[in-house]
C-alpha positions as CSV (number, residue, x, y, z in Angstrom):
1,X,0.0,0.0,0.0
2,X,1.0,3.6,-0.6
3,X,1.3,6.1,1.6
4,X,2.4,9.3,2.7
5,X,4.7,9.9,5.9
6,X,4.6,12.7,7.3
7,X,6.6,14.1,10.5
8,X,5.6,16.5,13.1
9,X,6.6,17.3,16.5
10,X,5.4,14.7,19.2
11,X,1.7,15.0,20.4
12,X,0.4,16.8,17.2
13,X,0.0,13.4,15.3
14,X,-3.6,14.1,15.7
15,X,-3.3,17.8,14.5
16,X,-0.9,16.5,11.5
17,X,-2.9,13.6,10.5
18,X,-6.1,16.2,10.0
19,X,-4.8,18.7,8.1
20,X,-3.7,16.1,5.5
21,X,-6.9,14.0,5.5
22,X,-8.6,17.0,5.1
23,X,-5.9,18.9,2.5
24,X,-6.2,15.6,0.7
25,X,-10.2,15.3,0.7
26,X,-10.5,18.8,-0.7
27,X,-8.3,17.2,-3.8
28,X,-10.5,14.3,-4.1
29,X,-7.5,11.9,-2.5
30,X,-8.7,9.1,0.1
31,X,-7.3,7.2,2.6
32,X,-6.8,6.3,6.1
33,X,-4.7,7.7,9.1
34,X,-2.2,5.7,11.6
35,X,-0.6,7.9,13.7
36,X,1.9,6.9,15.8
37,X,1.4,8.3,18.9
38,X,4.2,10.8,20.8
39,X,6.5,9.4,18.1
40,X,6.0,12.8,15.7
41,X,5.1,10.5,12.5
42,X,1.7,10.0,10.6
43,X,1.3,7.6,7.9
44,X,-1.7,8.5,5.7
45,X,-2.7,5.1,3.5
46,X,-3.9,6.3,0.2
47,X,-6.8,4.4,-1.3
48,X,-5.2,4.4,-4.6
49,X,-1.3,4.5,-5.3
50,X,-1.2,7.1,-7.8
51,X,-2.5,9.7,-4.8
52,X,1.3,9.2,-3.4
53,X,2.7,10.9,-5.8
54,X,0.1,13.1,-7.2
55,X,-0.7,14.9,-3.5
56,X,2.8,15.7,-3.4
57,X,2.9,17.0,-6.2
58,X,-0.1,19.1,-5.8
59,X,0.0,19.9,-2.7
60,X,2.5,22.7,-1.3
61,X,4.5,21.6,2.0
62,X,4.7,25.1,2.9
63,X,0.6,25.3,3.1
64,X,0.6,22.2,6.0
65,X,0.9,23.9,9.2
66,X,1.6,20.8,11.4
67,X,3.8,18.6,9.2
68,X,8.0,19.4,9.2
69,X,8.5,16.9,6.1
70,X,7.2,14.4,4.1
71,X,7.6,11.5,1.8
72,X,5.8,8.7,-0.5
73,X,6.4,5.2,0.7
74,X,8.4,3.1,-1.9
75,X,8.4,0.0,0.5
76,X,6.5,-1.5,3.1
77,X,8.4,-1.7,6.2
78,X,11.6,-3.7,5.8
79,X,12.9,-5.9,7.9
80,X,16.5,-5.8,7.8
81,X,19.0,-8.6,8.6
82,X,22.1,-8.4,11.1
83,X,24.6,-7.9,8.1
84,X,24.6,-7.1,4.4
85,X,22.0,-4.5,5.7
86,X,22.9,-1.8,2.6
87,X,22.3,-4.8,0.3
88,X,18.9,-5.5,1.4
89,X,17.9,-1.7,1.1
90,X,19.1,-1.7,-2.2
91,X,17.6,-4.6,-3.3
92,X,14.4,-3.4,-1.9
93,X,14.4,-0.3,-3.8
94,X,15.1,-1.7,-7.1
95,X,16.1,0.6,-10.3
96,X,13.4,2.3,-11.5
97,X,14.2,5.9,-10.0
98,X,17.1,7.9,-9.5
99,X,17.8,9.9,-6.5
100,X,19.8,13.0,-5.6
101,X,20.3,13.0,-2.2
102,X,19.7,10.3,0.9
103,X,18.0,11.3,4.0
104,X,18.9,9.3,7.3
105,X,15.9,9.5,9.7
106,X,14.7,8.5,12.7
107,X,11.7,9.5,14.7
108,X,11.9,12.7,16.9
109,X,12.0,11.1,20.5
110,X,14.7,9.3,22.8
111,X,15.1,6.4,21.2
112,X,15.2,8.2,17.5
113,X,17.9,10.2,19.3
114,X,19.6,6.6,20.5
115,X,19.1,5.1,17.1
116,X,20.7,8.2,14.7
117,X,23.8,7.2,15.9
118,X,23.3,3.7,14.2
119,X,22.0,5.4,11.1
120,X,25.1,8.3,10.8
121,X,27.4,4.8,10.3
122,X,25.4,3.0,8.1
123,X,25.2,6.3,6.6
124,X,28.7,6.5,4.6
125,X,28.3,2.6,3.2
126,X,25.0,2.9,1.9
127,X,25.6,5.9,0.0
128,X,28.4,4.1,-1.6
129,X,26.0,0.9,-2.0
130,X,23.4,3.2,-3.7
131,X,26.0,4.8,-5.6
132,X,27.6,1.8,-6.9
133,X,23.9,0.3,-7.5
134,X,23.2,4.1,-10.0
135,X,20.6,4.7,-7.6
136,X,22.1,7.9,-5.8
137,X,23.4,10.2,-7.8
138,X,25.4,11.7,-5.4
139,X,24.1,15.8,-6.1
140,X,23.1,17.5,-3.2
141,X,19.7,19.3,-3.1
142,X,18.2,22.0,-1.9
143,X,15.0,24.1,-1.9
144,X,16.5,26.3,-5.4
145,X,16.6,22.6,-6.8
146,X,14.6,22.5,-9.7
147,X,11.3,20.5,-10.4
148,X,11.6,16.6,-10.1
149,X,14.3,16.0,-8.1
150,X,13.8,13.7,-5.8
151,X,15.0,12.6,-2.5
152,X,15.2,9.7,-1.3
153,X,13.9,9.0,2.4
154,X,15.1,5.9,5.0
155,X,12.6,6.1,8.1
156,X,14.5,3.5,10.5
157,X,12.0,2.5,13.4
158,X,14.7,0.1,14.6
159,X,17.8,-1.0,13.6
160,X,15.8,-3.8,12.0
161,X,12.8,-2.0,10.4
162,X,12.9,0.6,7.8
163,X,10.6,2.3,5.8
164,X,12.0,3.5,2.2
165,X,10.3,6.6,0.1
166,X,10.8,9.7,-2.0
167,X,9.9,13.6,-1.6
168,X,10.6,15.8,-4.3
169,X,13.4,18.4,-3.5
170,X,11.0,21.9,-4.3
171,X,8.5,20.7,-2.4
172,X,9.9,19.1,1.1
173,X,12.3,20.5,3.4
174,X,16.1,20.4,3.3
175,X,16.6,19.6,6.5
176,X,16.4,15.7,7.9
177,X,13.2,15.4,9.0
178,X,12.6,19.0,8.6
179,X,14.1,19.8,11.4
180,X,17.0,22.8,11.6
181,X,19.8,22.8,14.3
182,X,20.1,26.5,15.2
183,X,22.6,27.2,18.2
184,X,21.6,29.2,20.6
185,X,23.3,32.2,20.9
186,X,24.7,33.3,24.2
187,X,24.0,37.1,24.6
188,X,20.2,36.1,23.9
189,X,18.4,36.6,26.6
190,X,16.3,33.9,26.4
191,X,15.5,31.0,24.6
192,X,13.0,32.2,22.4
193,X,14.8,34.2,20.2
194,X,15.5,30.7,18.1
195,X,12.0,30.9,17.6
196,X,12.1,34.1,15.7
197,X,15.7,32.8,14.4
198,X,13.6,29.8,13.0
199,X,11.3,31.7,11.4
200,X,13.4,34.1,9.4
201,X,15.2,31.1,7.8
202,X,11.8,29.4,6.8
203,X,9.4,32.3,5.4
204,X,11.8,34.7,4.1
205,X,13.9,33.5,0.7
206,X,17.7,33.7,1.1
207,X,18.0,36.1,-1.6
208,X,15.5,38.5,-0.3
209,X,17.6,39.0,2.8
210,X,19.3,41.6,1.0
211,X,16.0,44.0,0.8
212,X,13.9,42.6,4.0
213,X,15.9,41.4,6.6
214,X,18.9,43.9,6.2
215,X,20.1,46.7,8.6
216,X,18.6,50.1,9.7
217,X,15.5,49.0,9.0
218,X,12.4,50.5,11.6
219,X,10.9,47.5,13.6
220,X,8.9,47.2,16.7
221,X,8.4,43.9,19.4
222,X,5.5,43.9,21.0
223,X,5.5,41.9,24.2
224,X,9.3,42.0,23.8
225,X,10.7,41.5,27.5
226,X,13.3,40.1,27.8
227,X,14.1,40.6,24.7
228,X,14.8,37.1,22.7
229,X,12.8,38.3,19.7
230,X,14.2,42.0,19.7
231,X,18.0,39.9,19.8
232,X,17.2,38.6,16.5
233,X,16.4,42.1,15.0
234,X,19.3,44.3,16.7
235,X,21.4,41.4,15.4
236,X,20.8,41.9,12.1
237,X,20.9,45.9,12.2
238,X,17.7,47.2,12.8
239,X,16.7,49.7,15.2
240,X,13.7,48.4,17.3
241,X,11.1,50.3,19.3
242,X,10.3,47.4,22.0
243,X,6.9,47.2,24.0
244,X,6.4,45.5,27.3
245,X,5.3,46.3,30.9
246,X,9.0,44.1,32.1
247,X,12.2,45.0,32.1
248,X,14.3,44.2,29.1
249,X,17.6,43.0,28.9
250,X,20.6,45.4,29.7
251,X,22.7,43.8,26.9
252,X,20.3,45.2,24.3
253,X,19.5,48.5,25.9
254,X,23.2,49.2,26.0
255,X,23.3,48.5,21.9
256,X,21.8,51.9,21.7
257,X,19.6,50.3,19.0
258,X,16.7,49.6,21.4
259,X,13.9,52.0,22.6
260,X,12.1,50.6,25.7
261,X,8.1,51.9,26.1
262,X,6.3,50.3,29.2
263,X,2.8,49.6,28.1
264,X,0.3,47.1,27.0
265,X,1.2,45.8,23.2
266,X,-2.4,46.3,22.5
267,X,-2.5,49.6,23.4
268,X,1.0,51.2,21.4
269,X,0.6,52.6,18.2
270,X,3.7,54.0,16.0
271,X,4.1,58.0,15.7
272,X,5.1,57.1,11.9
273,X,4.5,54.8,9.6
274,X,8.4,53.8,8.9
275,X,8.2,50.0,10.6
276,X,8.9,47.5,8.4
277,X,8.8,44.3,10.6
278,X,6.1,43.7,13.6
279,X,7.0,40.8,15.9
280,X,4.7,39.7,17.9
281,X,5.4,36.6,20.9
282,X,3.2,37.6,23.5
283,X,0.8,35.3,25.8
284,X,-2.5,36.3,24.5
285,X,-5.6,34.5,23.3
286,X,-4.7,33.7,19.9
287,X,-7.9,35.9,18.7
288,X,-7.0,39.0,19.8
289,X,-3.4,38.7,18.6
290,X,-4.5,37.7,15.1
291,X,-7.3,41.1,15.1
292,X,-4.9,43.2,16.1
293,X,-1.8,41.6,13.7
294,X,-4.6,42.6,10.5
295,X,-5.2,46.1,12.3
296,X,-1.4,46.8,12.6
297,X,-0.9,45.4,8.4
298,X,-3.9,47.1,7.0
299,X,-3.6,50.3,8.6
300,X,-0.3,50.6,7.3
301,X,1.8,50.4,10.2
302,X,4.0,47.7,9.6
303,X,5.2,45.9,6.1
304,X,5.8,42.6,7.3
305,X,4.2,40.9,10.7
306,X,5.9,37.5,12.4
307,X,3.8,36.4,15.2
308,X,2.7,33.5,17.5
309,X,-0.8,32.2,17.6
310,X,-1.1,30.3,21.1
311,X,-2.4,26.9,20.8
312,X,-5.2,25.8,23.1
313,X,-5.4,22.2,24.9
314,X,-7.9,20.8,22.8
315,X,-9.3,21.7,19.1
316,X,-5.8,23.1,18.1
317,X,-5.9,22.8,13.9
318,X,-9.6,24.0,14.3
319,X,-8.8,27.0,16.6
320,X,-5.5,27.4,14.8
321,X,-7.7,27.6,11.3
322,X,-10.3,29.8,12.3
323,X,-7.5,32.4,13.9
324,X,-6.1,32.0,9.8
325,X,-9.2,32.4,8.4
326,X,-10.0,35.5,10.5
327,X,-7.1,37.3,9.4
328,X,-8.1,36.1,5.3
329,X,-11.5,37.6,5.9
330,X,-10.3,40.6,7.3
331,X,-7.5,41.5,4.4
332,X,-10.5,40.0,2.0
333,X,-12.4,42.7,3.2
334,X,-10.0,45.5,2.3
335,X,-9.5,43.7,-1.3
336,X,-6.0,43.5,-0.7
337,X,-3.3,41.2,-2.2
338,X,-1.8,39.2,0.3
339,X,0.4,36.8,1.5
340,X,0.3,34.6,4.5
341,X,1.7,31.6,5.6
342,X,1.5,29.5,9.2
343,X,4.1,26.7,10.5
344,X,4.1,25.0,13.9
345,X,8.6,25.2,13.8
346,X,10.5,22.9,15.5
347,X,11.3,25.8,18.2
348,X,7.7,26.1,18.3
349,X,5.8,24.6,21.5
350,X,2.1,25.4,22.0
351,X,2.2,27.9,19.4
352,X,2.0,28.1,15.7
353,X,4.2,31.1,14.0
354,X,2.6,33.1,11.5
355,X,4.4,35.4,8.8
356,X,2.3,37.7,6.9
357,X,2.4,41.0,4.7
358,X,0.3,42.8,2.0
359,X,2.0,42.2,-1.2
């Protein structure tokens, strides 16, 4: 049977599975969910095998909120002997396709962790099996790579089982199993500035740095004490007007590019309309954040908005989609072009981060 694998963070399998069931429904694609549970991975079972492909195809990773990467299964699980291991995988696979890059993966818990270490040394004779076999082609790929690329996936859930499959390199992340390793930085002043960090790298293009993420630009935090959001701005240039009732951190005041005003984020309003970049991290109901985040765009005061829509215990995807959907309606309203985009990043807890801007 086909299906599609998709990874997420532990305890959203239900929230992951969803999205795609529903994604998929709305494209006239079938099938059923297992989701394995606190393990981060959903395997949707398409009702008929061309849907593996085609949904892929179709359907844009960067429109799933819950899911970090994806593939098509190739195999059923395989269960792999003590030895001659790389000769069983290739054998399995066959030599219909060809493949630019390999993906080790594991699932995101403990024992993934444990079990990596088996995969990073099976890592090196495998490539050279697959290479051998004219199965890899040994070209690394990336998100410029162009249209039907593929990649080829190995999902170990043991050191005996494996799960082989492909994603296609413009439409799945380049990280393995979509996950980036950022390093925190040790002036921050807390830990959520890789959250912001996170988020930079995954909505803005590389080469649109240069003209939206680039020194003295005008940007305001709201809800910015500490100050691991504002870190990420002063660190690239910009000069930031930071609201918050607490204290931020001295480090940042002392960069003389940080302008402190004690007062409820809802409440502050710029003087001028010069701000390019809103952030906005603050413990709110996720309503009132997303109202105020269309206020703050359509009224000009900002160009660009990166915010977090807190995530409730129960009825997450539904509360996360009608949040989306309010902000649609609103800029729908106006009849304005926009552009607007939601991830739950792997720096991401009980939140989702949203990036959006009127284009």
């Amino acid at each position: 049977m086909t299906s599609i694998v998709l990874y997420c963070r532990p305890g959203f399998e239900k929230e992951c599975g969803a999205e795609i069931q529903e994604k998929a429904a709305w494209n006239e694609m079938y099938g059923y969910l297992e989701l394995k549970k606190n393990q981060g991975l959903v395997f949707f079972h398409l009702h008929d095998p061309a849907h593996g492909e085609a949904l892929i195809k179709k359907l844009p990773l960067k429109r799933l909120i819950f899911t970090r990467q994806w593939f098509v299964t190739l195999t059923e699980i395989i269960a792999l002997p003590d030895y001659n291991r790389v000769e069983a995988i290739v054998e399995a696979l066959g030599e219909d396709w060809q493949y630019d890059d390999l993906r080790m993966e594991t699932a995101d818990t403990n024992d993934g962790k444990a079990l990596s270490k088996f995969c990073r040394k099976l890592a090196v004779p495998l490539r050279q099996g697959l290479r051998k076999a004219k199965v890899l082609t040994g070209k690394n790929v990336n998100f410029t790579a162009e249209e039907g690329s593929a990649v080829l996936h190995a999902l170990f859930l043991s050191g005996q089982e494996v799960v082989l499959g492909f994603s296609f390199a413009h439409n799945s992340s380049p990280h393995v199993m979509g996950i980036p390793r950022l390093k925190f930085p040790s002036q921050a002043p807390s830990r959520s500035t890789l959250k912001l960090d996170e988020a930079f790298l995954y909505f803005i293009p590389r080469d649109q740095w240069d003209t939206r993420l680039t020194s003295g630009m005008n940007a305001v935090d709201l809800g910015s004490a500490p100050g691991g959001w504002t870190y990420q701005l002063v660190r690239r240039g910009m000069m930031v007007t930071a609201i918050d009732n607490g204290p931020m951190a001295e480090s940042l005041m002392e960069t003389g590019q940080v302008k402190h005003k004690m007062m409820d984020g809802f409440k502050y309003l710029p003087m001028k309309q010069n701000v390019y970049w809103l952030v906005c991290d603050m413990i709110e109901k996720p309503q009132r954040v997303a109202k105020l985040m269309s206020e703050w765009l359509l009224n000009g005061y900002c160009k660009e908005a990166m915010f977090n829509l807190k995530l409730p215990m129960k009825g997450r995807y539904q509360q996360v989609t009608e949040d989306l959907q309010s902000i649609k309606d609103a800029f729908s309203e106006h009849n304005v072009k926009y552009e607007l985009y939601a991830k739950h990043l792997y720096y991401d807890r009980e939140e989702v981060t949203v990036h959006a801007r009127l284009i």
